[in-house]
C-alpha positions in Angstrom: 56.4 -20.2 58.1 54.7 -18.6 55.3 51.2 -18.0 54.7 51.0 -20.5 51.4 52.7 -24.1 52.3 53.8 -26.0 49.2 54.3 -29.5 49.6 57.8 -30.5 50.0 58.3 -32.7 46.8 61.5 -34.4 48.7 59.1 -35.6 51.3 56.0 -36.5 49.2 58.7 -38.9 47.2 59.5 -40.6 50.4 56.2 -40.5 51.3 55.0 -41.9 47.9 58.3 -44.5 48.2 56.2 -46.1 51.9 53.1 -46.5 50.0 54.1 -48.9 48.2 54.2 -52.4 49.5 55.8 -55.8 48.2 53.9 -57.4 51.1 51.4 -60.1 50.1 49.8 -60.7 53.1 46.7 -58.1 54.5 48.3 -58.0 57.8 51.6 -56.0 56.0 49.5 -54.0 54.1 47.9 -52.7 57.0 50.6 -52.0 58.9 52.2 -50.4 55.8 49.4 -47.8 55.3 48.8 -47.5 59.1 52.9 -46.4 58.5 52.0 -43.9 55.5 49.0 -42.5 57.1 51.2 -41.5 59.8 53.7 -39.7 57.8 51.2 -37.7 55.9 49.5 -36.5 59.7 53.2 -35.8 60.8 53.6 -33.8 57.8 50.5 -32.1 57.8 50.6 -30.8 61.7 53.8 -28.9 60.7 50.9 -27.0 58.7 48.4 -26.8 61.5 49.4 -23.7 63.6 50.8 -21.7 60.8 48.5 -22.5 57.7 45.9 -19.8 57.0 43.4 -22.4 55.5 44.4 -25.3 58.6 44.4 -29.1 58.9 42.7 -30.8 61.8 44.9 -33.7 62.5 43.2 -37.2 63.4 44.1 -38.7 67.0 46.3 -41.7 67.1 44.3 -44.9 66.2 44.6 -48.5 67.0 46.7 -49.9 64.6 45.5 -50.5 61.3 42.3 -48.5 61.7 41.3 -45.2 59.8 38.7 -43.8 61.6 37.2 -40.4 60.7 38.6 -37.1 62.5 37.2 -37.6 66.3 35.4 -33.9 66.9 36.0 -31.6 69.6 40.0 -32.7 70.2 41.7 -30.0 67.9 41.5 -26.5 66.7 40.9 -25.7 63.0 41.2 -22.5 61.1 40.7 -22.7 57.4 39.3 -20.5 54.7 37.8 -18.9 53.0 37.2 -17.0 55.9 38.6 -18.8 59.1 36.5 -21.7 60.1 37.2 -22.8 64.0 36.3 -25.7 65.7 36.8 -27.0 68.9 35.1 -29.0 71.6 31.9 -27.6 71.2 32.2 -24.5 68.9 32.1 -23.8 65.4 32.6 -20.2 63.7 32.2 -20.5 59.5 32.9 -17.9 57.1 31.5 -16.4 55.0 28.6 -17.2 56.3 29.5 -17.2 60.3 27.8 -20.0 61.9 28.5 -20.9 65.3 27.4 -24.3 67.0 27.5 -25.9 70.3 26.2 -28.9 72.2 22.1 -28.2 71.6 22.5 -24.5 69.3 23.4 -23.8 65.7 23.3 -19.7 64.7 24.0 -19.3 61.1 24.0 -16.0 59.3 22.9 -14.4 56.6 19.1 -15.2 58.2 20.1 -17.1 61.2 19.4 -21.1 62.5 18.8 -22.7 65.4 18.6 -26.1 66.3 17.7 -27.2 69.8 17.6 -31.5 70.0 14.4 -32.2 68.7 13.8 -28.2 66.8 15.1 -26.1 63.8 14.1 -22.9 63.2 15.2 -21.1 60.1 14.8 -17.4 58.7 13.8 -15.6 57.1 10.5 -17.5 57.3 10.8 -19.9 60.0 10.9 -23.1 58.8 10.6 -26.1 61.6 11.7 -29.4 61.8 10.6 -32.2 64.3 12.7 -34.9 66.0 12.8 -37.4 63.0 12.3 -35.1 60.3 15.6 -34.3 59.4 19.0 -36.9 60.5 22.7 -36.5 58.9 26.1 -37.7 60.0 28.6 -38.8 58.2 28.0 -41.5 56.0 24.0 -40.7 55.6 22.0 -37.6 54.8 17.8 -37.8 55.4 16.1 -34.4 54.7 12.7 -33.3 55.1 9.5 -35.2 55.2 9.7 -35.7 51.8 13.2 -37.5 51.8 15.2 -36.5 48.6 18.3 -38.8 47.9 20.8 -37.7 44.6 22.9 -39.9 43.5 24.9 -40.1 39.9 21.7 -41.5 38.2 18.8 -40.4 40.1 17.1 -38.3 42.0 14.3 -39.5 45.0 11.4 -36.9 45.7 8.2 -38.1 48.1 6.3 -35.4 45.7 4.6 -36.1 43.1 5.3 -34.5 39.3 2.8 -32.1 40.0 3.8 -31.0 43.1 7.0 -30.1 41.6 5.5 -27.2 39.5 6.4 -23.7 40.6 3.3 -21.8 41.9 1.9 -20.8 38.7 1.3 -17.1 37.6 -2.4 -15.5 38.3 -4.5 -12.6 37.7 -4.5 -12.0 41.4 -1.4 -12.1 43.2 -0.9 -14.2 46.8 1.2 -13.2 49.7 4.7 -13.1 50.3 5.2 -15.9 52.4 3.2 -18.3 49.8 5.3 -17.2 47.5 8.8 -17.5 49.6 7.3 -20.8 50.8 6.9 -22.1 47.2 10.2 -20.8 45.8 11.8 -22.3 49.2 11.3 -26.0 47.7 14.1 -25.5 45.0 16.4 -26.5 47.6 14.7 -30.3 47.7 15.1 -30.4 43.9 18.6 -29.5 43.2 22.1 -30.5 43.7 23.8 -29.0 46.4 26.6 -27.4 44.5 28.4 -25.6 47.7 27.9 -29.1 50.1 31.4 -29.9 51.0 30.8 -33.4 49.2 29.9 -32.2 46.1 32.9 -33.2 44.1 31.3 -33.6 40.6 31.4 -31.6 37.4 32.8 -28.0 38.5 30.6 -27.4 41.3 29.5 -23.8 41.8 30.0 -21.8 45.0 28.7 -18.5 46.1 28.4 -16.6 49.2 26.7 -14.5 51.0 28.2 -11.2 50.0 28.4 -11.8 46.2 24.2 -12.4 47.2 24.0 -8.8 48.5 26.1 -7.6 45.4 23.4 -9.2 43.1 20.6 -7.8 45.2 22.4 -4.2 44.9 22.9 -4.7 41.2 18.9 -5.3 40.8 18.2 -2.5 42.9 19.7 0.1 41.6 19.4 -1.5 38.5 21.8 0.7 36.4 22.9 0.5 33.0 26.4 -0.2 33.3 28.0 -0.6 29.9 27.9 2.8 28.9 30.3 5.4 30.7 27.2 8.1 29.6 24.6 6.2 32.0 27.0 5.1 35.0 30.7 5.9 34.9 30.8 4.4 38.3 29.4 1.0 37.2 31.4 1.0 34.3 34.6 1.9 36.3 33.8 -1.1 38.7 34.0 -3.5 35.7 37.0 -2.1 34.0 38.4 -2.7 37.6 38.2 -6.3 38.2 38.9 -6.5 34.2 42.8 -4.7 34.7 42.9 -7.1 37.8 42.5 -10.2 36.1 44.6 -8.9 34.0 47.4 -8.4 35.7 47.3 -11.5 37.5 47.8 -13.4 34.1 50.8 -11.2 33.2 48.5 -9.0 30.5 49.9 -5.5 29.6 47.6 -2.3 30.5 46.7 -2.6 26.6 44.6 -5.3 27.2 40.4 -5.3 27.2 37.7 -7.7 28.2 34.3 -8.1 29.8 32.3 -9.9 32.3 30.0 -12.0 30.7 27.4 -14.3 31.4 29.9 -17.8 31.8 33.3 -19.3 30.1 31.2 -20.1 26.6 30.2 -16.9 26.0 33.5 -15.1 27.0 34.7 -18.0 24.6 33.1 -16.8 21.9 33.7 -13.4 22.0 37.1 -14.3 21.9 36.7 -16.4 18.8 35.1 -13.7 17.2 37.7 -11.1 17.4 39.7 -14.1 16.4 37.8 -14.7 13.2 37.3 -10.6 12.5 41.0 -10.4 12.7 42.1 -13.6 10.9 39.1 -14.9 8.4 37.7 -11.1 7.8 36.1 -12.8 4.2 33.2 -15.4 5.2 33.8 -17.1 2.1 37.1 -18.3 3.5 35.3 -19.8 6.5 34.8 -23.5 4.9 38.5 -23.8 4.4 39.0 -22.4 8.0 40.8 -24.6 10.5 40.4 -24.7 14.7 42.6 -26.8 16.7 41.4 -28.3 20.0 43.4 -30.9 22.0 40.5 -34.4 23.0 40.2 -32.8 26.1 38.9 -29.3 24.9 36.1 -28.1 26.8 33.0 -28.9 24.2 31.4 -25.2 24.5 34.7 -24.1 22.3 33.2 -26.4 19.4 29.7 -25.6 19.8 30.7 -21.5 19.7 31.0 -22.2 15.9 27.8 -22.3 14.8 26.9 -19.0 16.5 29.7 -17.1 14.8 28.2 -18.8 11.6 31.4 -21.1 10.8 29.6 -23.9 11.1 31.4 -25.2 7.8 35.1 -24.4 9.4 37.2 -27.6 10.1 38.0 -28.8 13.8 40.9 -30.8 14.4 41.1 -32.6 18.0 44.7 -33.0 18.7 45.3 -36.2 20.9 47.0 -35.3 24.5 50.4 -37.2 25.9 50.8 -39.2 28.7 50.1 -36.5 31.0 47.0 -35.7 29.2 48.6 -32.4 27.8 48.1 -31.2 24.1 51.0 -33.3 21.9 52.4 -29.9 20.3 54.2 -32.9 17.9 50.9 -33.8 16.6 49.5 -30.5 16.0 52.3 -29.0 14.4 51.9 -31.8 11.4 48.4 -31.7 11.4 48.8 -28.1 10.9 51.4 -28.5 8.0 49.3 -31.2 6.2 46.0 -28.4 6.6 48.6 -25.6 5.2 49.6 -28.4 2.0 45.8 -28.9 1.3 45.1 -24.8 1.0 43.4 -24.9 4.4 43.8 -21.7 6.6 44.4 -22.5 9.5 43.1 -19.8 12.5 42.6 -20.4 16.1 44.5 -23.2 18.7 42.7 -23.5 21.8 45.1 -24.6 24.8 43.4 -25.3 28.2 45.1 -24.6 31.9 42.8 -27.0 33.9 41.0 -29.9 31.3 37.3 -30.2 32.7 38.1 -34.0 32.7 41.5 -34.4 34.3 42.9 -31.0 35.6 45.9 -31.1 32.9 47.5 -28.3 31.4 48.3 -27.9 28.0 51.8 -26.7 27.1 51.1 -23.0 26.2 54.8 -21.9 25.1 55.3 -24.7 22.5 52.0 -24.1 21.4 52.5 -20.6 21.4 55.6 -21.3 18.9 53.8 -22.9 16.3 51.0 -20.6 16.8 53.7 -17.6 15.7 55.0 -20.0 13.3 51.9 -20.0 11.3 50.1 -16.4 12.3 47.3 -18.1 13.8 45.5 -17.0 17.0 46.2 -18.7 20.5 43.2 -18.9 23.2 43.7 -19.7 26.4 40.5 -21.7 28.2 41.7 -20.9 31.9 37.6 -21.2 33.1 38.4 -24.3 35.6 41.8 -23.5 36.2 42.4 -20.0 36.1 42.5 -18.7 39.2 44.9 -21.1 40.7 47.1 -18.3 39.2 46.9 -16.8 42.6 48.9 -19.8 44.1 52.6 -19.6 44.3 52.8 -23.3 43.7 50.9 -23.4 40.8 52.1 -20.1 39.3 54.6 -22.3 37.2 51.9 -23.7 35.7 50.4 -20.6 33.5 53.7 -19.8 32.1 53.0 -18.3 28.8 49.4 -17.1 29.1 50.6 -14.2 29.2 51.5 -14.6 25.6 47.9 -15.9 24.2 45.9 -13.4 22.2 42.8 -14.0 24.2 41.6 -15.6 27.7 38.5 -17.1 29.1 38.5 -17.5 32.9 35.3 -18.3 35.3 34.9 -15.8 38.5 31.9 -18.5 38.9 34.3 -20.7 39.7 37.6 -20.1 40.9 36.0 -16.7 42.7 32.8 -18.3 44.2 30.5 -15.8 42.5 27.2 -16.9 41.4 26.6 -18.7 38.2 26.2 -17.0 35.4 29.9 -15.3 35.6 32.5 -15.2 33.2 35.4 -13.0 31.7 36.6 -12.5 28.3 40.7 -10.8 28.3 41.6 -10.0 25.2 45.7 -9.0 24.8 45.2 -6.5 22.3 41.9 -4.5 23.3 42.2 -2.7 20.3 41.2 -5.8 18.2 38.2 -6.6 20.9 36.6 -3.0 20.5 37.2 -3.5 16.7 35.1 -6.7 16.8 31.6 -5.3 19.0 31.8 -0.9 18.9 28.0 -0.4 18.7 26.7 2.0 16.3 24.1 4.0 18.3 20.6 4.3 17.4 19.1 8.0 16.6 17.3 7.6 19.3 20.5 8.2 21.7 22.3 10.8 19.7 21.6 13.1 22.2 23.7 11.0 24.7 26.9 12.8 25.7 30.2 10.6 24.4 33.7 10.8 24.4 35.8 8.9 21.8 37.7 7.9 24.5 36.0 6.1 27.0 36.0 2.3 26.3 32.3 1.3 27.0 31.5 -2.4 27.7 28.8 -2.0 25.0 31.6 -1.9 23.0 33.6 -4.6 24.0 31.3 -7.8 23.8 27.8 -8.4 21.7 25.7 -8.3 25.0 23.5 -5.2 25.7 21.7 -4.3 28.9 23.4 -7.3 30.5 23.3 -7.3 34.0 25.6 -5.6 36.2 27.6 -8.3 36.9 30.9 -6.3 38.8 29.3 -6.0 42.3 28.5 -10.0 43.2 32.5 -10.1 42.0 33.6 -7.2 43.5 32.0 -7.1 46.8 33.2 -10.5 47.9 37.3 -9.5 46.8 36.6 -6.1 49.0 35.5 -7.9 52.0 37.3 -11.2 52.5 40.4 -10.2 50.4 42.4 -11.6 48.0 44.2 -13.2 50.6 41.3 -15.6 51.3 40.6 -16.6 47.9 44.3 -18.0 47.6 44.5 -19.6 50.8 41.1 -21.4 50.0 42.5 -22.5 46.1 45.5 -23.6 47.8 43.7 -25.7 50.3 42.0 -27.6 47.3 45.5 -28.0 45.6 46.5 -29.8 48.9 43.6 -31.9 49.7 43.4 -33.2 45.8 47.3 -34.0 46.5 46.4 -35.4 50.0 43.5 -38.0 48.4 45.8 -38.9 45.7 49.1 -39.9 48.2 45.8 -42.0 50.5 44.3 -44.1 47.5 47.4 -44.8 45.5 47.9 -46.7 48.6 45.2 -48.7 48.9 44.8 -52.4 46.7 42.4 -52.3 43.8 42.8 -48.7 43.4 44.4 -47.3 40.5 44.8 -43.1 40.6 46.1 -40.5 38.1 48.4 -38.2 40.0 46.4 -34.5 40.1 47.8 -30.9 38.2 45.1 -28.9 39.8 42.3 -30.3 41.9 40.9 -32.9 39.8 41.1 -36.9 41.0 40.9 -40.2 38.8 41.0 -43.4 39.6 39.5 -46.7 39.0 39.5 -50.4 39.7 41.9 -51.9 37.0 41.5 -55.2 35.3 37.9 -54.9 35.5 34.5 -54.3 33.4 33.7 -50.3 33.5 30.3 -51.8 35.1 32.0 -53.0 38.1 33.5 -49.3 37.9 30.2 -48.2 37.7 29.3 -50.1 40.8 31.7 -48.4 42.9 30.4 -45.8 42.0 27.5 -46.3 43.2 28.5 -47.9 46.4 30.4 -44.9 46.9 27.2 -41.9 46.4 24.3 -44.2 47.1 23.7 -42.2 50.9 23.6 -38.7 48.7 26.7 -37.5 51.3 29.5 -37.4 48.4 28.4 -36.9 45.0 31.1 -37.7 41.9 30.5 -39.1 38.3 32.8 -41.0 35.9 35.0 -39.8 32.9 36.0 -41.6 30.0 39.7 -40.3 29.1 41.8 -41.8 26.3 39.4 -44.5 25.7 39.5 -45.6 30.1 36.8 -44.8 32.0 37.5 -43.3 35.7 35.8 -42.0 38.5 36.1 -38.3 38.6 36.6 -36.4 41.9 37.3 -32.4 41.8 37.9 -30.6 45.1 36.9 -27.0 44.5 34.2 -26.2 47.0 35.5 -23.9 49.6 33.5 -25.6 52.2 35.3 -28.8 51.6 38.1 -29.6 53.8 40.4 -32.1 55.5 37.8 -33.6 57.6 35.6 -34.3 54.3 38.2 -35.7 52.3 39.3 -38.5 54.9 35.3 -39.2 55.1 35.2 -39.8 51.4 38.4 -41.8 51.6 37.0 -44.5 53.8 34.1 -44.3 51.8 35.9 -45.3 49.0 37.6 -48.0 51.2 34.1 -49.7 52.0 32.8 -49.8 49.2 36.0 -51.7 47.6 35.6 -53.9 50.1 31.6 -55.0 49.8 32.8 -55.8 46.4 34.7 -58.4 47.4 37.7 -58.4 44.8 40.1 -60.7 44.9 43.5 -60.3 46.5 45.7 -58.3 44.4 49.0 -56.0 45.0 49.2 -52.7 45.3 48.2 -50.3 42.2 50.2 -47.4 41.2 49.5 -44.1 39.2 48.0 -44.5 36.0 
């Protein structure tokens, strides 16, 4: 077997076909998901030996139950770098933590935990016998006991208390100040917890931490070949690799910058340089967005000063795609009314739904009209590394610009983005920085293609290492197997709840989850909602798309995996239940 599985479509339609149940009685319904739930583990341990990122497989149960994964029965591997349990042993990547009965060791500054102890570097943090409790339904942390859920946030400190240690004449020691800086963590969301499932959570690990340490201490300025070819080269290397991965010729330029809206916006200004070059044309200027547009392409206006350009938000299909029908006429009305239309923006991975906008049609009518196609790949780019979703980016290679997260779909730190422009010619037009006098004693050479002179950004951080270091280590390899874990699990809780009654679910592209109870307020919605994060262990929000509102899961966190997912399911189970809805049948995809 290979080292990427794709799901067998033949066998998820008979798989999809047993879902579904005529049955009126509970009883039937049981016994028909009791049915399903056992197709989808006898599909799924096909996986388990071979599958780089793994499955743990859940023991036969009595019939009709759906209990969570028992622990210490099975073997797991899974990424993003090769996680193993058994009956009393855990190893983790990156971060390589190892557990048994009475001992957790976790790296990069090690834990222990003894029955009734924790200790915790670098500063040693302790915690008594009652002081901190989780399993799987419930999290309690800390004397101070912080709870997040959708709407709220529970601290036992006061307003005060939550100030940072404030700066003095005198300075204090380290320890106060690691101490203080220490509490972030009870004020936050946990963006890598495995049940963070809201927004696009962020990631990061342990050796994209070391890069950014590097970067800080040597400290060099790296967007000028003159100061630091070496820094330079590293950025111009993950740069051609992103490149290439999205089918870009060597021609092609870009940048790491400081997240998607900023590599957005250079983009839209080598659009406007090379498309509007008169600002008094930018009134009569037109951008086209589909109603699922990220909203940081919008707000990037006003910062190139179009403020006064015209946005049209083209309504999406029934798959929640861009209706290329509907933008070509609102395009040849704009062109009838002496409006210039300039830039379409497609999207591969909608923040709301995970949908992908047809880039060859709208690369047609972008032709068709000379305007500029940008491609918002931030959420969804790097899926690109899955064969099975290859398919999807079909195209992109055809845009004039790109816009793709490394915070995201790379697990660097926030704070991460990167700008591909097709023609770097056009780019380099668009930023080349005239040089003060007082560096015209710097050594240059025409040549070189400084990353001053590819974005509006100067002494930026260097990025390239908290990137870099992480693809050096682990390997590309890793990052694929864990994307295509996330494909499969969003595919897994899709087939689980489009079985259940009450539920009603929007079949995934990418990673991204809808459903709702139909034939009800958005309140009760709400409600389940609520029901479903109140214990802080899963934490999802709602969407309103096409006028519906949903609750939105997205599985991206590379700690998340099998065992979560069937957590959240029966979560999701309970709480449908302790709202007592009437009996209803079965609801299907929305």
């Amino acid at each position: 077997m290979s080292s990427e599985v794709v799901f067998n479509l033949e066998y998820l339609t008979r798989l999809e076909e047993s879902a579904r149940t005529l049955e009126s009685t509970p009883q039937q319904r049981s016994e028909m998901m009791f049915k399903a739930q056992r197709e989808v583990d006898a599909y799924l341990e096909q996986l388990s030996l071979d599958h780089p990122t793994g499955w743990v497989i859940p023991p036969k149960e009595t019939q009709g139950q759906d209990k969570l994964v028992q622990p210490g029965q099975y073997q797991v591997q899974s990424g993003p770098n090769q996680v193993q349990s058994g009956p009393d042993r855990v190893q983790s990547g990156p971060y390589q933590a190892q557990s048994g009965p009475d001992q957790v060791q976790s790296g990069p500054d090690w834990v222990q935990s003894a029955p009734d102890q924790a200790q915790s570097g670098p500063d040693r943090v302790q915690s008594g016998p009652d002081q901190v409790q989780s399993g799987p339904d419930q999290v309690q942390s800390g004397p101070d006991q912080v709870q997040s859920g959708p709407d709220q946030v529970q601290s036992g400190r006061g307003p005060h208390e939550t100030e940072p240690l404030p700066i003095q004449e005198n300075g204090v020691s380290i320890d106060e100040v690691l101490r203080d800086f220490s509490r972030i963590g009870n004020e936050m969301e946990r963006e890598g917890h495995p049940g963070h499932m809201a927004y696009v959570p962020g990631n990061s690990t342990a050796p994209a931490a070391i890069g950014d340490f590097l970067a800080a201490s040597f400290n060099p300025y790296s967007l000028n070949v003159a100061s630091c070819r070496r820094a330079v080269k590293m950025q111009q290397m993950i740069v051609q690799w992103v490149g290439r991965l999205f089918g870009y010729p060597s021609a092609c330029a870009g940048n790491l910058t400081s997240g998607g809206t900023v590599a957005t916006m250079v983009a839209m200004t080598t659009a406007r340089d090379h498309k509007v070059p008169r600002s008094k044309d930018y009134s009569r200027s037109v951008l086209y967005l589909s109603e699922l547009t990220h909203d940081g392409v919008a707000k990037c206006l006003s910062t190139l000063g179009m403020r006064e350009a015209v946005v049209r938000k083209v309504p999406v299909d029934d798959k929640y795609r861009m209706d290329v029908n509907i933008l070509r006429k609102f395009i040849e009305n704009d062109v009838q009314n002496n409006l210039l239309p300039f830039l379409v923006v497609a999207t591969t991975g909608t923040t709301d739904v995970g949908s992908v906008d047809p880039v060859p049609a709208i690369r047609a009518v972008a032709t068709q009209y000379n305007m500029w196609l940008h491609v918002d790949a931030c959420y969804g780019g790097f899926f690109v590394l899955c064969n099975s979703a290859k398919h999807l980016f079909e195209g992109v290679e055809t845009a004039d610009s790109i816009a793709v997260d490394p915070h995201k779909g790379l697990y660097a730190p926030f704070g991460t983005g990167l700008v591909l422009v097709r023609n770097g010619t056009l780019l380099r037009n668009s930023n080349t920085r005239q040089h003060g006098n007082y560096m015209q004693d710097q050594l240059t050479n025409p040549e070189d293609w400084n990353p001053e002179d590819l974005t509006f950004e100067q002494s930026a951080h260097f990025r390239a290492p908290r990137v870099l270091l992480p693809l050096q280590l682990y390997g590309v390899a890793t990052f694929r197997d864990a994307l295509q874990e996330k494909l499969e699990l969003a595919k897994y809780l899709y087939l689980r709840l489009k079985g259940q009654a009450h539920i009603q679910v929007v079949e995934p592209v990418l990673s991204t989850v809808l459903f709702r109870i139909p034939g009800v307020s958005d309140n009760t919605n709400r409600a389940l909602l609520r029901e479903i994060t109140t214990d802080g262990r899963f934490f999802i929000t709602t969407t309103t798309v096409k006028g519906v509102l949903y609750l939105r899961v997205i599985i991206f966190c590379y700690r998340t995996h099998r065992q979560d997912v069937d957590v959240f399911i029966n979560k999701v189970k309970d709480a449908v239940v302790k709202m007592e809805l009437p009996e209803v049948e079965f609801c299907h995809a929305g």
